[in-house]
Structure formats: C-alpha cells, structure tokens
C-alpha positions in Angstrom: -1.6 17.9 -10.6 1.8 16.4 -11.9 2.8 12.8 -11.8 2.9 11.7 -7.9 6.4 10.2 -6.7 8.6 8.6 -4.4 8.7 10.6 -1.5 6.4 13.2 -2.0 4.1 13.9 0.5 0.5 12.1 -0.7 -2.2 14.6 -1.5 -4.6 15.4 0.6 -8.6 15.2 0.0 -11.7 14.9 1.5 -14.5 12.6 0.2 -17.7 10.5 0.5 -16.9 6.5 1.1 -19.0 3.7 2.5 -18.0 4.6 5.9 -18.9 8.4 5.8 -16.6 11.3 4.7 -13.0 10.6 4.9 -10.7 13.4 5.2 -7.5 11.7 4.3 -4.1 12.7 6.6 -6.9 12.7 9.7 -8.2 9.4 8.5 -4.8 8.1 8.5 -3.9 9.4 11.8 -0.1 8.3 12.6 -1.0 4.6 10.9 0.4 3.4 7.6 -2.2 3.7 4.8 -3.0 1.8 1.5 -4.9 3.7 -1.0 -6.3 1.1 -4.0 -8.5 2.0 -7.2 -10.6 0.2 -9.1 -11.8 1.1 -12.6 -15.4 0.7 -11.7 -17.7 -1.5 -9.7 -19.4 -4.6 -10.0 -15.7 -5.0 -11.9 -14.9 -9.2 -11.9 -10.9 -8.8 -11.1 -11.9 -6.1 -8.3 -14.6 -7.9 -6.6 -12.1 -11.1 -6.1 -9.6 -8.0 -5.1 -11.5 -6.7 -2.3 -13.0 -9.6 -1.1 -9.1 -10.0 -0.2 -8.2 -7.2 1.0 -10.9 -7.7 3.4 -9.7 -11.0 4.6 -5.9 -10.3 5.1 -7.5 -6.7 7.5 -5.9 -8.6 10.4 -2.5 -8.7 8.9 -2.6 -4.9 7.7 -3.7 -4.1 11.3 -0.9 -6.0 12.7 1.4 -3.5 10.6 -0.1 -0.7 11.6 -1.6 -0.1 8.0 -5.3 1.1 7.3 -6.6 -0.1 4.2 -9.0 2.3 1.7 -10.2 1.6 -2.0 -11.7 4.0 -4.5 -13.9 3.8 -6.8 -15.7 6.5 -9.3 -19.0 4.9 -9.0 -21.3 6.4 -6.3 -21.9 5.4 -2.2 -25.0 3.4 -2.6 -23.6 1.4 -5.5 -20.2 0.8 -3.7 -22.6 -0.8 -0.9 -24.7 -2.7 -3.5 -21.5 -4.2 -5.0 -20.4 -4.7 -1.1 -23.6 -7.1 -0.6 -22.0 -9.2 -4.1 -18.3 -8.7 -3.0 -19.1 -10.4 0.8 -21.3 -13.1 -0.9 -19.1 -14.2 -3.9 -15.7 -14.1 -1.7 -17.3 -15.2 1.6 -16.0 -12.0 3.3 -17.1 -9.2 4.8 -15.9 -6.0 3.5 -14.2 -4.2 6.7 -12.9 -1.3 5.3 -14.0 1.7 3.6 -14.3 2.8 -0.3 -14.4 6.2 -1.6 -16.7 7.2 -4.1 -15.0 9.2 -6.6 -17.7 10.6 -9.0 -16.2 13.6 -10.0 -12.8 11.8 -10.7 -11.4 14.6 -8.0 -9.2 12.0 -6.4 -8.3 10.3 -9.7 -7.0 13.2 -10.8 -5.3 14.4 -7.3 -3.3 10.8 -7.8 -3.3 10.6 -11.0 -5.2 7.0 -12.2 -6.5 8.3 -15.0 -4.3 7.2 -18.3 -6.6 8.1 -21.2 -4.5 5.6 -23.9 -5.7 2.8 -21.6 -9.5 4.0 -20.7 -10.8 8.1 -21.3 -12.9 7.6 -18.0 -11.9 5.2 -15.6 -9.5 4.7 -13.3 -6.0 2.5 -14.0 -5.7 0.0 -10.9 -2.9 2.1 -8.4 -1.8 0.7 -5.5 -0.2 3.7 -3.5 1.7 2.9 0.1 1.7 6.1 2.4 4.1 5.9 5.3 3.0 6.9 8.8 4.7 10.3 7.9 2.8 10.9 5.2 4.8 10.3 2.4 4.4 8.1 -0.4 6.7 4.5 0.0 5.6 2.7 -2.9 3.5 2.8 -6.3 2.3 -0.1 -8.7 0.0 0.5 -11.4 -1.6 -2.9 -12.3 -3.5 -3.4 -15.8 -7.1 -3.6 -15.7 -6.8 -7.4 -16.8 -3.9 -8.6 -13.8 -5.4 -9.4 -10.1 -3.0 -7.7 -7.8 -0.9 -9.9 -5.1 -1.7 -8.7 -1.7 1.0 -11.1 -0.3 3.6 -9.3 -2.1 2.6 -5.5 -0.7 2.6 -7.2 2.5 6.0 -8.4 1.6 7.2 -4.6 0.7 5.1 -3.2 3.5 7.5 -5.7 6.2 10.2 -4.2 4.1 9.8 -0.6 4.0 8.2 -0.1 7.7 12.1 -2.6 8.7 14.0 -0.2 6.3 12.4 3.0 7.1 13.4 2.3 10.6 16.7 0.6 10.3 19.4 0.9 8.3 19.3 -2.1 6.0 17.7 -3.1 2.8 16.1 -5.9 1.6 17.9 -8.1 -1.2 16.0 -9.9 -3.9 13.1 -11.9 -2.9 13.5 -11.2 0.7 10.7 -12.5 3.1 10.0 -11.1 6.2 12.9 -13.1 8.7 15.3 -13.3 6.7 18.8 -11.7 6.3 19.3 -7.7 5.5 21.7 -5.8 3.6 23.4 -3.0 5.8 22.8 0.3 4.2 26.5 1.6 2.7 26.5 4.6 4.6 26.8 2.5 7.6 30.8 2.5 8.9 32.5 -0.5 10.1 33.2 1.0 13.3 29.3 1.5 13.8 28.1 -2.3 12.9 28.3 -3.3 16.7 26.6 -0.8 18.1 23.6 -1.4 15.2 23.8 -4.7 14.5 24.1 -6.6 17.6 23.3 -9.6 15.6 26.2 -9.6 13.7 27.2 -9.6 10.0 29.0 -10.8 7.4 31.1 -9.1 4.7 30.8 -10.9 1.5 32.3 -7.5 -0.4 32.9 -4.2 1.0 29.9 -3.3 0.1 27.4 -5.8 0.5 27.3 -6.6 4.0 24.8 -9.4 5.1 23.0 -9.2 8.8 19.9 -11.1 10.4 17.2 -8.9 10.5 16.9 -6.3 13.3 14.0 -6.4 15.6 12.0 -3.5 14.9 10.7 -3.3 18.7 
C-alpha cells in the first residue's frame, strides 16, 4: 500500500476492537469518522490521550463524527488498559479500539515508519469525511500528546468548508469570519452570502460565517 493522501478514498478493513468486529465504511455509516493509533498500550502519552477522547464523545457526536483508536496489542489487553485508562483519567472509555496484531491496518494506513520504531505504530490522526474520503492527516511523535481542541477546530472547519464555499484563515475558531472561496464571482456573493462581505483585495474577501443548517 502507497502513502495515503488528501482525498483519497480511506481504505477499507475489517477487524477485532473492544466493541466486536468493525468493518470500517459500514461502521462509519454516513457519519464523519476519526481513526487514531497508538504505538502500544499501557503507553503514558496514550492513556492521558484516550482518557480524552473519551470525554470530548459529546462534542464529536455533536459533529456528526464517530471516534475509533488502534492499537497492535490484542482485545483483552486493549480492555485491561481500558480498566487503567477510565481510572487514571476519571473517564470512561466510550468508544471502540481495534486490535491490530498483525499490523494489517498499520500497514493499510501506513503508521509504520521503521527510522522512528521497526514495530510499532507512529501516532496518525486520519479525519474521514462522511463521503469517505480522507480530510485531514497529522502524524504526532511518539513523545507529543495530541490537541483534541485543535481537530475539533479543523473538523468545524472542513465539515463549514466542505459544505460552503469559504475557507478558514489563520487561527480561525469556529464563529468567526470566512474567506470566500476565489472561484466565487461577485455577481454570486448575494445569493451565497446573505450575510454580507467585505473586499479587502480582490481576492481575499471576508464574510461571517454561513450557517451550515
């Protein structure tokens, strides 16, 4: 399997996880999906990660985005390290993780980066769009906690900008103003921007954000 990109459609797979076999696209259904790794369990960095993930469920349900991490340890120990991960973080774990024994899904998405460890997995965050397709992809060092407030940030982002045509600028947070897309004409601003806008240069063109409903 070659490098995974922007765009492509994510891989499918089916596989064991604490919540019974998963077959991916099916799993995901027509939601948004987050697919996480973890170089092993009973990992420090990972348990604080998880225990996370598991508290902010209600604002990835809000977005319409199911949650899944992967490990290549087996099922029971993913649920031994569970009983550590709800008891350090005072959490509990509300989503599923895939055991990855045979590195099958490593290698489908391609976590494995032998000059930084022969066997485990790097820590990928992959962002699957409700079409299937890949949004986003961060590879985080073993030694960095990820920032689940920033992929909610660039989930509000990509689900607003996959919808409507505006980008985000630079440390955009979810209310505030938009860049309309270039390809969008003068004459059709009205009609897509009842808002309103302003034109600081022809091309960068300033709106408050669309409702996405």
């Amino acid at each position: 399997m070659g490098t995974i990109r922007l765009g492509d459609v994510a891989p499918d797979f089916t596989a064991k996880s604490t919540e019974g076999d998963i077959n991916f696209h099916e799993w995901l259904g027509d939601s948004w999906g987050i697919l996480f790794s973890h170089p092993a369990d009973y990992t420090p960095v990972c348990t604080t990660e998880l225990g996370t993930v598991a508290k902010y469920k209600s604002e990835f349900d809000k977005r319409n985005v199911k949650v899944v991490a992967l490990s290549v340890d087996g099922v029971q120990s993913h649920h031994d390290w569970i009983k550590d991960i709800n008891e350090t973080q005072h959490t509990t774990v509300n989503f599923p993780i895939i055991a990855d024994e045979d590195r099958k899904v490593s290698e489908l998405y391609d976590m494995i980066h032998p000059n930084a460890s022969a066997n485990f997995t790097v820590r990928s965050v992959f962002v699957i769009g409700a079409d299937k397709t890949v949004k986003l992809i961060i590879t985080y060092p073993a030694s960095t906690g990820r920032n689940f407030d920033e992929l909610l940030r660039v989930i509000d982002s990509l689900q607003l900008t996959t919808y409507k045509k505006v980008a985000t600028p630079a440390n955009w947070q979810n209310g505030d103003d938009c860049v309309i897309v270039p390809s969008v004409t003068k004459e059709e601003i009205p009609g897509l921007f009842p808002k309103g806008y302003t034109e600081i240069k022809p091309y960068l063109r300033m709106t408050p954000q669309p409702n996405l409903n």
